[in-house]
GUVO-615431 format. One record per residue (C-alpha): x, y, z; residue in three letters. Coordinates in Angstrom, 1 decimal. Layout:
! GUVO-615431
LOZA      c1      c2      c3  zadren
LOZA       X       Y       Z     ala
...
END
This chain:
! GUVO-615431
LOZA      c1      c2      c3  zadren
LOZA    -6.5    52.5  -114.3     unk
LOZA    -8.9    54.4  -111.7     unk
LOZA    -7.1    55.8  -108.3     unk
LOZA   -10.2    54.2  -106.6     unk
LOZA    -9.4    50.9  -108.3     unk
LOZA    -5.7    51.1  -107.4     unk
LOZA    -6.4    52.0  -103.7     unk
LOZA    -8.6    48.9  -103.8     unk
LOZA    -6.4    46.5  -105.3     unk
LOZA    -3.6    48.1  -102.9     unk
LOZA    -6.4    47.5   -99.9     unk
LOZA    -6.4    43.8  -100.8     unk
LOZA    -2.9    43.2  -100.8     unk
LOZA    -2.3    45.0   -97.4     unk
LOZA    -5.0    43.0   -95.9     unk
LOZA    -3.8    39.6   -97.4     unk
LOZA    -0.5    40.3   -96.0     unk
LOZA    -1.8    41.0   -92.6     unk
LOZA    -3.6    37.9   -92.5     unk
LOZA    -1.0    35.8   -93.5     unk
LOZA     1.4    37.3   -90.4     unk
LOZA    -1.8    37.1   -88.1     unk
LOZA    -1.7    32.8   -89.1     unk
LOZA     2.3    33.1   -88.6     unk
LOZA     1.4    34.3   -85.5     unk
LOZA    -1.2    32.3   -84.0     unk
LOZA     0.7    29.1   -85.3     unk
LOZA     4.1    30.3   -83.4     unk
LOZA     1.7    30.6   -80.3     unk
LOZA     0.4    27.5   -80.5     unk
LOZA     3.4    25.6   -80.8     unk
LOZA     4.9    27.1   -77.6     unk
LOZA     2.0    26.2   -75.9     unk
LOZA     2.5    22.5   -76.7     unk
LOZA     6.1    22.6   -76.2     unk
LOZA     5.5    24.1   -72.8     unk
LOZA     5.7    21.5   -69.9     unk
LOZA     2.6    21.8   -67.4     unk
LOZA     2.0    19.7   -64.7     unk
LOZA    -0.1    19.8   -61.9     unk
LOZA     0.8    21.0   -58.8     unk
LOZA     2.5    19.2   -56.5     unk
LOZA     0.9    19.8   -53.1     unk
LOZA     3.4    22.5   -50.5     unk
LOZA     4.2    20.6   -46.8     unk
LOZA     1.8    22.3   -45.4     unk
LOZA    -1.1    20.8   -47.6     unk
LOZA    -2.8    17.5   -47.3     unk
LOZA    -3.0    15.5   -50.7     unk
LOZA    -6.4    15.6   -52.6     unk
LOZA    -7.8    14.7   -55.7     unk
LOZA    -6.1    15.3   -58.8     unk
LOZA    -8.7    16.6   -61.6     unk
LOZA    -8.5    14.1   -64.7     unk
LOZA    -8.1    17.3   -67.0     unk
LOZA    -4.7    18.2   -64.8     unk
LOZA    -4.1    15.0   -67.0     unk
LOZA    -3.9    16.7   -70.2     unk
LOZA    -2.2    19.7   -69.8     unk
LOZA     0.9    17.5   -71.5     unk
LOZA     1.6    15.0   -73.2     unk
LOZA     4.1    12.6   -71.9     unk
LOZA     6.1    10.4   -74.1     unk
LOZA     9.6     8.6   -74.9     unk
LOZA    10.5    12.1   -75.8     unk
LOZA     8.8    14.5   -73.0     unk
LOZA     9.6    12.2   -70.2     unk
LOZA    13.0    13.7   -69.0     unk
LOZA    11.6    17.4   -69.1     unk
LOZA     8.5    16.3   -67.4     unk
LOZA    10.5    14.9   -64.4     unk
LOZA    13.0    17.5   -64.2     unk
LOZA    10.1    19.7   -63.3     unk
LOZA     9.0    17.9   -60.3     unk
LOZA     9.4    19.0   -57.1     unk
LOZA     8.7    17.1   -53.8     unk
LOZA     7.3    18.1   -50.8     unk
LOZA     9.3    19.3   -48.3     unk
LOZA     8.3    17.9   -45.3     unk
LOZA     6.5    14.4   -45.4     unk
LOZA     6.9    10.8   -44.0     unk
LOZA     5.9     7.2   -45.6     unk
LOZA     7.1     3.8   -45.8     unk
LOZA     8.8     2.1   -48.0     unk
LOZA     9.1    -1.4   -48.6     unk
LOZA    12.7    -2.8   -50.6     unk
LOZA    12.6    -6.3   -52.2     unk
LOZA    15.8    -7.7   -53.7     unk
LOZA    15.3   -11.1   -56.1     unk
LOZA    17.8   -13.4   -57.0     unk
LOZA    17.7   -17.1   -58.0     unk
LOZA    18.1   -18.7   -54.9     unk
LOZA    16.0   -16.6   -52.3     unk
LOZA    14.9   -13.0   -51.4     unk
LOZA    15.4   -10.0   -49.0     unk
LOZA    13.0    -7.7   -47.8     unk
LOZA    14.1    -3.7   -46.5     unk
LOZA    11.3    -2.3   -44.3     unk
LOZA    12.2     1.6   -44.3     unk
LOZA    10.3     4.3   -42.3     unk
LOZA    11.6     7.7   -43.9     unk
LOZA    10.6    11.2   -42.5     unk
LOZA    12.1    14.7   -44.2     unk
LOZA    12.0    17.5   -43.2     unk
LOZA    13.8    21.2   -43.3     unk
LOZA    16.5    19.3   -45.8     unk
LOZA    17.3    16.3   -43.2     unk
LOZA    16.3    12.6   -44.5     unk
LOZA    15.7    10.5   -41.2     unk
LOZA    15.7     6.5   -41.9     unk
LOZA    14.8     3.6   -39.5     unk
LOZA    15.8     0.6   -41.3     unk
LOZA    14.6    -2.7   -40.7     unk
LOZA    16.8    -5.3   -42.5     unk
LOZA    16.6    -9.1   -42.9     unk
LOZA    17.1   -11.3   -39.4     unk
LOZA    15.4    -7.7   -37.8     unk
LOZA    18.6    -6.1   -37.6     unk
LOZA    17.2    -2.5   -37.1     unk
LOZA    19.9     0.3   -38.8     unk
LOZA    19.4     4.1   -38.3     unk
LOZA    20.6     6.3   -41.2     unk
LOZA    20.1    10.5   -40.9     unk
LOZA    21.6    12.5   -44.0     unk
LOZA    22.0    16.5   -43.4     unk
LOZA    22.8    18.9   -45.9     unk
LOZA    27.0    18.2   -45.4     unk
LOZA    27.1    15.1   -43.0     unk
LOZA    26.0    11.2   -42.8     unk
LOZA    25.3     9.6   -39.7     unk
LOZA    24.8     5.6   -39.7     unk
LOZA    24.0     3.8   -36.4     unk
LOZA    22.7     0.2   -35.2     unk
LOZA    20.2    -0.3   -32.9     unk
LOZA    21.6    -0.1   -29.2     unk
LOZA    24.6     1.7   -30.8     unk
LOZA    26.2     4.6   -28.4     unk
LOZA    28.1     6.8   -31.2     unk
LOZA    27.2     7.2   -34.5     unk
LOZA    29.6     6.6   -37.6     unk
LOZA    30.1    10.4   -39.0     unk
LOZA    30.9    10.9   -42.7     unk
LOZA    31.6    14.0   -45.1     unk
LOZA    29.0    14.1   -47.7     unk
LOZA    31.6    16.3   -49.5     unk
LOZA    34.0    13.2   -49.7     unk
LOZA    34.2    10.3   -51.9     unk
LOZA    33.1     7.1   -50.7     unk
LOZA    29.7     5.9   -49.4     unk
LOZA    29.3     9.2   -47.5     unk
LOZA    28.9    11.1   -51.3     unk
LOZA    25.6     8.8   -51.9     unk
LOZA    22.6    10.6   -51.8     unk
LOZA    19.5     9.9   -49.2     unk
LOZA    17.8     8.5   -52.6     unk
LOZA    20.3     5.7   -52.5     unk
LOZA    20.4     5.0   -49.0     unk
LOZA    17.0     4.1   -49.3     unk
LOZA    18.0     2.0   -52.7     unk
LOZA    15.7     4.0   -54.4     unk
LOZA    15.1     4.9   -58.6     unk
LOZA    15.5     8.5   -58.3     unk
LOZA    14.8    11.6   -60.6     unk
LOZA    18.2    11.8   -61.3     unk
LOZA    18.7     8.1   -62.6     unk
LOZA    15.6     9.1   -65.2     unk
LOZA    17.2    12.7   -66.2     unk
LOZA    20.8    11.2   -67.0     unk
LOZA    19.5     8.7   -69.4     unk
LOZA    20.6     8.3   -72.9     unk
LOZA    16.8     8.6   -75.0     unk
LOZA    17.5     6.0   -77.1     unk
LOZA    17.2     3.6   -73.3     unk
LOZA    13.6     5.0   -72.4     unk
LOZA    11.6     2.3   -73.9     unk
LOZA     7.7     3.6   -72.8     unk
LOZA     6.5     6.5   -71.2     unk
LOZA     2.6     8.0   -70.6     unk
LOZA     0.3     8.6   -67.8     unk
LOZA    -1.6     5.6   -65.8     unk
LOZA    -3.2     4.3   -62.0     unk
LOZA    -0.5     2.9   -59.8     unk
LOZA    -3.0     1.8   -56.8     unk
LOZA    -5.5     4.5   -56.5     unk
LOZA    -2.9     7.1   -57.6     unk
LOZA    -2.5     9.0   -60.9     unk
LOZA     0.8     8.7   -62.2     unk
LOZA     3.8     9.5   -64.5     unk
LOZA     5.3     6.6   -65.3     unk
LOZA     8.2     5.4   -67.6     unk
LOZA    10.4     2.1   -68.7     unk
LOZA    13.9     1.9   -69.6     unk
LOZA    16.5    -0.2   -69.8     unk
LOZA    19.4     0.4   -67.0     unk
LOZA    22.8     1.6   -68.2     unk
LOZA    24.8    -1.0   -66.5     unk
LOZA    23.0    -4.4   -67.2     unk
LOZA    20.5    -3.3   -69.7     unk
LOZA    17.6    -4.8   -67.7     unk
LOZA    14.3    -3.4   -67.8     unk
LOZA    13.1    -0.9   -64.9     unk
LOZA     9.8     1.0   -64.5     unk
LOZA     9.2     3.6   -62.4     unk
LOZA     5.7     5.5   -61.2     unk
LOZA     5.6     8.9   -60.0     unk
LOZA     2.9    10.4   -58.3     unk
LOZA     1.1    13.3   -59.7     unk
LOZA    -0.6    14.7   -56.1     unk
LOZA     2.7    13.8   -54.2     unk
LOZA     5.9    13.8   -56.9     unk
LOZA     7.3    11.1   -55.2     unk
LOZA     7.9     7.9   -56.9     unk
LOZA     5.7     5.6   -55.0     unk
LOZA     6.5     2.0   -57.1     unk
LOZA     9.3     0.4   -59.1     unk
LOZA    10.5    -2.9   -60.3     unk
LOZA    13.1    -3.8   -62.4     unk
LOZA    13.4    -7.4   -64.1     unk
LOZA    16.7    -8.9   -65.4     unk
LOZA    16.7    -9.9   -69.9     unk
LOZA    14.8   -13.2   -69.2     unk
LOZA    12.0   -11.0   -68.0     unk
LOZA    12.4   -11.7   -63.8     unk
LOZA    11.9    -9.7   -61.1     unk
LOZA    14.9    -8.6   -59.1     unk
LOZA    13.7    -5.5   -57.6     unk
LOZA    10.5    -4.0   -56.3     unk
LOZA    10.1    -0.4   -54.6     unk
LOZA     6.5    -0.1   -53.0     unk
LOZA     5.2     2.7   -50.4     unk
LOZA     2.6     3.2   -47.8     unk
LOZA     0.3     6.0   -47.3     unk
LOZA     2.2     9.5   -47.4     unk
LOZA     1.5    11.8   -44.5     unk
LOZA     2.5    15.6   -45.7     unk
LOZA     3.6    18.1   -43.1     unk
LOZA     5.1    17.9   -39.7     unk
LOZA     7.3    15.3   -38.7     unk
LOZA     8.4    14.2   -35.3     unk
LOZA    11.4    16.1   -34.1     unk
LOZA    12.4    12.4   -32.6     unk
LOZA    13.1    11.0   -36.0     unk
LOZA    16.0    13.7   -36.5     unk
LOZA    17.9    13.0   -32.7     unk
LOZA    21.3    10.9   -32.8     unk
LOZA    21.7     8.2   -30.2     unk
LOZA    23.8    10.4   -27.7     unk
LOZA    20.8    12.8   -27.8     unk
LOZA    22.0    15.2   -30.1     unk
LOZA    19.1    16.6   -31.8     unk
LOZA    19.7    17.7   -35.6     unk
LOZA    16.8    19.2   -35.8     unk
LOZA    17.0    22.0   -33.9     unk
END
């Protein structure tokens, strides 16, 4: 056999074999990128919420599977204020929670308006819980580094579906995940079944905001028992008011 016709057959197989690590390659690369989680970005507290491009939309795919990586990369803004509205169903009548929440520099501020318009003032700090009524003097004071209703987060206070209750899920509970309008909003949504009573909860999470703004839950005959709804969300400054206890101490400062 010819040296030329060796060098040749030598130039083929070299060639082959770098093509075949170039497709390794490209296939290894393309599998991160759809195993990477990208979502939009979540407007800063210092930015009014806008638009959300429908091709933010695809930039991952959420599913039964993705769902619990997806929220564990949100991040809310840090300084906002909305209302909430809490209903609570049960057989023989209702209750209705009318919450005004403002946050800001890592205090939660809530004015609470429970049933009979009993009005209840709620302001979590980074270490400390301070719960007073309307007309109240001095504020009940807990340890958020104690056990008891002082360890509850300012999620709960405002008997809210949180990120975490998502996150801490077994997978084989998360019944339906996926992207979809809640209002005029784009949103991250999911179903699952609660660990306690099993019953059915969904949860929508703003894409421009990553806040959830909705949630129901509905008990194994298919009820309603809970709804979570919100107002408008103003980001940014919040009034300094919201953060002063009712002897005048001001948190805030």
């Amino acid at each position: 056999m010819s040296t030329k016709r060796i060098l040749g057959i030598t130039l083929v197989g070299v060639l082959f074999i770098v093509a075949v690590i170039g497709i390794m390659l490209l296939n290894l690369f393309l599998k991160r990128e759809s195993d990477a989680i990208m979502l939009p970005e979540v407007k800063s507290a210092t930015e009014a919420p806008g638009e959300i491009e429908q091709d933010a939309l695809d930039r991952v795919e959420v599913t039964t599977e993705t769902i619990q990586a997806v929220v564990s990369s949100l991040s809310r803004p840090l300084a906002y204020r909305r209302d909430v509205v809490i209903k609570s169903f049960w057989e023989d009548g209702q209750a209705e929670y009318a919450i005004s929440v403002s946050v800001q520099n890592g205090l939660t501020s809530l004015r609470i308006t429970l049933p009979a318009s009993i009005e209840k003032r709620i302001i979590v700090t980074q270490d400390k819980l301070y719960i007073w009524y309307k007309d109240d003097m001095t504020p009940y004071i807990g340890d958020l580094r104690s056990l008891g209703d002082g360890h509850r987060t300012a999620d709960e206070w405002q008997m809210l579906i949180t990120y975490e209750d998502v996150i801490a899920l077994n997978k084989n509970d998360i019944i339906d995940a996926g992207y979809t309008k809640y209002g005029d909003e784009y949103c991250i949504y999911a179903s699952y079944l609660s660990p306690l009573l099993k019953y059915t909860r969904n949860f929508y999470v703003s894409l421009d905001l990553g806040l959830i703004i909705g949630a129901e839950e509905f008990d194994e005959t298919g009820k309603l028992v809970y709804s979570m709804s919100t107002g408008e969300c103003a980001i940014g400054g919040v009034d300094p008011e919201a953060f002063v206890l009712p002897d005048g101490t001001d948190l805030f400062s």
